[in-house]
N, C-alpha and C positions, 0 to 999 in steps of 0.2 A: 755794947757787947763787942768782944773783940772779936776776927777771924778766926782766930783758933777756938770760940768756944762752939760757933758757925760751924767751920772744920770738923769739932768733936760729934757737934748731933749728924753731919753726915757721916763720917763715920760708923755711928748707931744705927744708924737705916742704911748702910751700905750690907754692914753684916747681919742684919735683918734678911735684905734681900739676898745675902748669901745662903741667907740658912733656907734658901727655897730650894739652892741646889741639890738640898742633901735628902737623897728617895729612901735612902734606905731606911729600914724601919719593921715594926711587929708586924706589921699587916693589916687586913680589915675583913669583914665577912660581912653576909646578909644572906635576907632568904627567900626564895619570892615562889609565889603560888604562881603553877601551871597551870595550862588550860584544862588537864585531867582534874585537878582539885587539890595534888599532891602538893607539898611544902618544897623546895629543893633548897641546899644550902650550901654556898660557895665560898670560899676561903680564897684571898689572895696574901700572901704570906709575901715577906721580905723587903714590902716598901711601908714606906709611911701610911698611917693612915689616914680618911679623909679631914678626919675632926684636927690631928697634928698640923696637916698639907694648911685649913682656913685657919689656924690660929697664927701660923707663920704668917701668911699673908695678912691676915688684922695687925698683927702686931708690927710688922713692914708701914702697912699703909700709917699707923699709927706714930711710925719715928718719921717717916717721910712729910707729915703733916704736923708732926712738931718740930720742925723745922721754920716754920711760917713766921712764927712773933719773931723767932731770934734772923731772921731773914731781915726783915721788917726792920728790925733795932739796928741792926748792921749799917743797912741802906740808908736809912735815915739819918746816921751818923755823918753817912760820908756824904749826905747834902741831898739827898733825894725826897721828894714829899710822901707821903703816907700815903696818898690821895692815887699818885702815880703807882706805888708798888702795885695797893689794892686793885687799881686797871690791869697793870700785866696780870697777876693773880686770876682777875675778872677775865680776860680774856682769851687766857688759855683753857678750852672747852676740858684737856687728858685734866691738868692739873684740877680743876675744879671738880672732875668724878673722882678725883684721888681726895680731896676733902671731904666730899658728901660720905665715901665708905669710908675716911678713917672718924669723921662726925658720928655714924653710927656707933663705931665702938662706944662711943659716948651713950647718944641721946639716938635709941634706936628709930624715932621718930621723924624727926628732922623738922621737930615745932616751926623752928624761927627758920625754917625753909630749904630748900634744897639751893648749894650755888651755882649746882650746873643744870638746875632748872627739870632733870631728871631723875630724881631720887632713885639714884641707881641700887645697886643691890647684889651681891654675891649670888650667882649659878651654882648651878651640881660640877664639882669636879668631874674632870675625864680624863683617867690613864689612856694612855697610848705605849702598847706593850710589844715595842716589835720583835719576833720571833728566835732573835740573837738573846733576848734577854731574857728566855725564858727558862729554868732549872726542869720543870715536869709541870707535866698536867695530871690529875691522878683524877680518872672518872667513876665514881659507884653507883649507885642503885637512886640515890638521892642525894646525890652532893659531887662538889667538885670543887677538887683544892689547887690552886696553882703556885708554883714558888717560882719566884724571881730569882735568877741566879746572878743578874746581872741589872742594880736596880739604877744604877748611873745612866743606863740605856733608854730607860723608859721616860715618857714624857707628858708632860701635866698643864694641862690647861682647866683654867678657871675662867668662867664666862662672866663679862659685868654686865646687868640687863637692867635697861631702864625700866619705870614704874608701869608702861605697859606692854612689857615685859622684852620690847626690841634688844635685840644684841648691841653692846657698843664697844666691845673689846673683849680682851683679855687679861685680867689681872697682873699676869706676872710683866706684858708689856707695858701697862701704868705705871707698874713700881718703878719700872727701868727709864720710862721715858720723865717720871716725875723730879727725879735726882737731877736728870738732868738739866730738865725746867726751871729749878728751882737755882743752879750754875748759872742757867742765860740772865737771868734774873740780875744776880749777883753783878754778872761781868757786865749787864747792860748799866746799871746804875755806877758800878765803878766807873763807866768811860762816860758815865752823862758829868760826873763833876769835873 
Protein backbone atom coordinates (compact mmCIF):
# COMPACT_ATOMS: atom_id res chain seq x y z
CA UNK A 1 0.00 0.00 0.00
CA UNK A 2 1.23 3.27 -1.05
CA UNK A 3 1.43 6.75 1.27
CA UNK A 4 -1.12 8.22 -0.22
CA UNK A 5 -3.66 5.71 0.17
CA UNK A 6 -2.29 5.71 4.23
CA UNK A 7 -2.76 9.69 3.60
CA UNK A 8 -6.38 9.13 2.06
CA UNK A 9 -7.81 7.02 5.35
CA UNK A 10 -6.30 9.77 7.53
CA UNK A 11 -7.78 11.96 5.90
CA UNK A 12 -11.20 10.06 6.45
CA UNK A 13 -10.74 10.14 10.28
CA UNK A 14 -9.42 13.67 10.19
CA UNK A 15 -12.82 14.85 8.77
CA UNK A 16 -14.53 12.45 11.15
CA UNK A 17 -13.11 14.06 13.83
CA UNK A 18 -13.97 17.37 12.27
CA UNK A 19 -17.42 16.63 12.20
CA UNK A 20 -17.12 16.62 16.27
CA UNK A 21 -16.61 20.31 15.87
CA UNK A 22 -19.86 21.02 14.53
CA UNK A 23 -22.78 21.64 17.82
CA UNK A 24 -25.12 22.92 15.89
CA UNK A 25 -28.07 20.98 15.32
CA UNK A 26 -32.09 20.12 16.14
CA UNK A 27 -31.68 19.74 19.60
CA UNK A 28 -32.74 16.94 22.23
CA UNK A 29 -35.28 16.63 25.09
CA UNK A 30 -36.23 14.44 27.94
CA UNK A 31 -38.32 14.29 30.92
CA UNK A 32 -37.54 13.33 34.26
CA UNK A 33 -40.03 12.69 37.37
CA UNK A 34 -39.59 15.04 40.37
CA UNK A 35 -39.69 14.49 43.81
CA UNK A 36 -43.51 15.74 43.84
CA UNK A 37 -44.32 12.89 41.31
CA UNK A 38 -44.72 15.41 38.46
CA UNK A 39 -43.19 14.49 34.92
CA UNK A 40 -41.12 17.88 33.89
CA UNK A 41 -40.04 18.13 30.30
CA UNK A 42 -37.02 19.98 28.97
CA UNK A 43 -35.99 21.01 25.57
CA UNK A 44 -32.38 22.01 24.63
CA UNK A 45 -32.89 23.37 21.19
CA UNK A 46 -30.02 24.48 18.66
CA UNK A 47 -27.29 21.85 19.26
CA UNK A 48 -26.85 18.49 18.16
CA UNK A 49 -28.18 15.84 19.70
CA UNK A 50 -26.85 13.25 21.94
CA UNK A 51 -27.50 10.11 19.62
CA UNK A 52 -25.88 12.52 16.33
CA UNK A 53 -22.84 13.80 19.12
CA UNK A 54 -22.11 9.28 19.62
CA UNK A 55 -22.57 8.44 16.13
CA UNK A 56 -19.84 10.98 15.24
CA UNK A 57 -17.70 9.85 17.68
CA UNK A 58 -18.16 5.79 16.58
CA UNK A 59 -17.89 6.63 13.26
CA UNK A 60 -14.40 8.79 14.13
CA UNK A 61 -13.16 6.15 16.31
CA UNK A 62 -14.05 3.72 13.37
CA UNK A 63 -11.93 5.61 10.42
CA UNK A 64 -9.16 6.02 13.04
CA UNK A 65 -9.00 2.40 13.66
CA UNK A 66 -9.14 1.46 10.13
CA UNK A 67 -6.22 2.92 9.69
CA UNK A 68 -4.31 -0.07 11.42
CA UNK A 69 -3.89 -2.93 8.49
CA UNK A 70 -3.22 -0.06 5.91
CA UNK A 71 -0.64 1.27 8.65
CA UNK A 72 0.75 -2.19 9.07
CA UNK A 73 0.95 -2.79 4.99
CA UNK A 74 2.80 0.50 4.77
CA UNK A 75 5.48 -0.28 7.50
CA UNK A 76 6.03 -3.62 6.52
CA UNK A 77 6.83 -2.36 3.08
CA UNK A 78 9.32 -0.14 4.10
CA UNK A 79 11.14 -3.13 6.08
CA UNK A 80 9.67 -3.23 9.48
CA UNK A 81 8.23 -6.57 11.07
CA UNK A 82 4.61 -7.15 11.93
CA UNK A 83 5.65 -8.40 15.13
CA UNK A 84 7.30 -4.82 16.06
CA UNK A 85 4.36 -2.56 14.59
CA UNK A 86 1.80 -4.96 16.72
CA UNK A 87 4.24 -3.93 20.10
CA UNK A 88 4.05 -0.17 19.25
CA UNK A 89 0.17 -0.83 18.83
CA UNK A 90 0.40 -3.18 22.04
CA UNK A 91 1.93 -0.61 23.91
CA UNK A 92 0.32 2.37 23.59
CA UNK A 93 -2.34 2.04 26.54
CA UNK A 94 -4.80 5.83 24.39
CA UNK A 95 -4.44 3.80 21.13
CA UNK A 96 -5.55 0.45 22.41
CA UNK A 97 -8.96 1.98 24.16
CA UNK A 98 -9.30 3.55 20.62
CA UNK A 99 -9.41 -0.07 19.27
CA UNK A 100 -11.64 -1.75 21.90
CA UNK A 101 -14.54 1.34 21.25
CA UNK A 102 -14.01 1.33 17.63
CA UNK A 103 -14.14 -3.12 17.94
CA UNK A 104 -17.45 -2.51 19.48
CA UNK A 105 -18.86 -0.85 16.66
CA UNK A 106 -18.19 -4.25 15.26
CA UNK A 107 -18.58 -7.00 17.86
CA UNK A 108 -20.32 -5.18 20.84
CA UNK A 109 -18.89 -7.91 22.99
CA UNK A 110 -15.32 -8.06 22.56
CA UNK A 111 -15.37 -12.16 22.37
CA UNK A 112 -11.74 -12.50 21.32
CA UNK A 113 -10.90 -9.96 24.13
CA UNK A 114 -10.44 -6.45 24.96
CA UNK A 115 -6.52 -5.07 23.92
CA UNK A 116 -6.47 -2.65 26.37
CA UNK A 117 -7.32 -5.09 28.88
CA UNK A 118 -10.27 -2.71 29.79
CA UNK A 119 -13.29 -3.08 27.84
CA UNK A 120 -13.93 0.38 27.87
CA UNK A 121 -17.22 1.76 26.87
CA UNK A 122 -18.84 5.09 25.92
CA UNK A 123 -20.41 7.49 29.11
CA UNK A 124 -23.40 9.80 29.08
CA UNK A 125 -22.50 12.88 27.15
CA UNK A 126 -22.24 16.38 28.93
CA UNK A 127 -22.90 19.74 27.50
CA UNK A 128 -21.15 22.54 29.09
CA UNK A 129 -23.21 25.62 28.13
CA UNK A 130 -21.52 28.80 29.19
CA UNK A 131 -23.87 31.63 29.58
CA UNK A 132 -22.52 33.57 26.33
CA UNK A 133 -24.09 30.81 24.47
CA UNK A 134 -27.19 30.91 25.59
CA UNK A 135 -30.45 32.49 23.17
CA UNK A 136 -33.46 32.08 26.34
CA UNK A 137 -34.46 29.99 28.83
CA UNK A 138 -38.22 29.89 28.82
CA UNK A 139 -39.56 28.39 32.13
CA UNK A 140 -43.48 26.93 32.51
CA UNK A 141 -45.55 25.19 34.76
CA UNK A 142 -43.79 21.87 33.54
CA UNK A 143 -41.09 22.22 31.15
CA UNK A 144 -38.31 24.27 30.26
CA UNK A 145 -37.01 24.96 26.90
CA UNK A 146 -33.49 26.37 26.36
CA UNK A 147 -32.14 27.71 22.86
CA UNK A 148 -28.57 27.89 22.15
CA UNK A 149 -27.89 31.04 20.31
CA UNK A 150 -24.49 30.38 20.12
CA UNK A 151 -23.83 26.63 19.83
CA UNK A 152 -19.80 26.93 18.65
CA UNK A 153 -19.59 28.14 22.28
CA UNK A 154 -20.63 25.20 23.99
CA UNK A 155 -18.64 22.17 25.00
CA UNK A 156 -19.05 18.34 24.92
CA UNK A 157 -17.41 15.92 26.74
CA UNK A 158 -17.89 12.20 26.36
CA UNK A 159 -16.37 10.14 29.16
CA UNK A 160 -14.61 6.47 28.28
CA UNK A 161 -15.19 4.25 31.30
CA UNK A 162 -13.54 0.99 31.89
CA UNK A 163 -15.62 -2.18 32.45
CA UNK A 164 -15.70 -1.39 36.14
CA UNK A 165 -16.78 1.65 35.35
CA UNK A 166 -13.37 3.96 36.20
CA UNK A 167 -12.97 7.05 34.06
CA UNK A 168 -10.05 6.88 31.68
CA UNK A 169 -10.61 9.82 29.52
CA UNK A 170 -12.31 11.63 27.20
CA UNK A 171 -13.36 10.58 23.75
CA UNK A 172 -12.79 13.52 21.76
CA UNK A 173 -9.05 13.41 23.36
CA UNK A 174 -8.55 9.77 22.07
CA UNK A 175 -9.52 10.67 18.72
CA UNK A 176 -7.02 13.50 18.59
CA UNK A 177 -4.32 11.78 20.47
CA UNK A 178 -4.89 8.50 18.13
CA UNK A 179 -4.28 10.27 14.68
CA UNK A 180 -1.51 11.30 16.12
CA UNK A 181 -0.21 7.86 17.44
CA UNK A 182 -0.77 6.23 14.67
CA UNK A 183 2.00 9.47 12.66
CA UNK A 184 4.62 8.40 15.48
CA UNK A 185 4.02 5.02 14.33
CA UNK A 186 4.61 5.79 10.79
CA UNK A 187 7.58 8.13 11.23
CA UNK A 188 9.30 5.71 13.82
CA UNK A 189 9.28 2.87 11.25
CA UNK A 190 10.37 5.19 8.44
CA UNK A 191 13.48 6.09 10.36
CA UNK A 192 14.14 2.33 11.74
CA UNK A 193 14.96 1.44 7.88
Amino acid sequence: MELDNVEKLFRFAARAQKRLGIKNGGGTNWYAKVDSGETHHYLLNGVKSPEEIEEDILAAFHWLWSIKDNVKDYCEKKGAASRWIEAEISADPYLCVCGDIANRTKHPSLKKGSRSNKYPVLGKLKYQIPQEALGSITVGAFDVTTDIAKPELVSLKMPILSSDGKYLGDAFKYIEYGLKAWERIIDRAEKAV
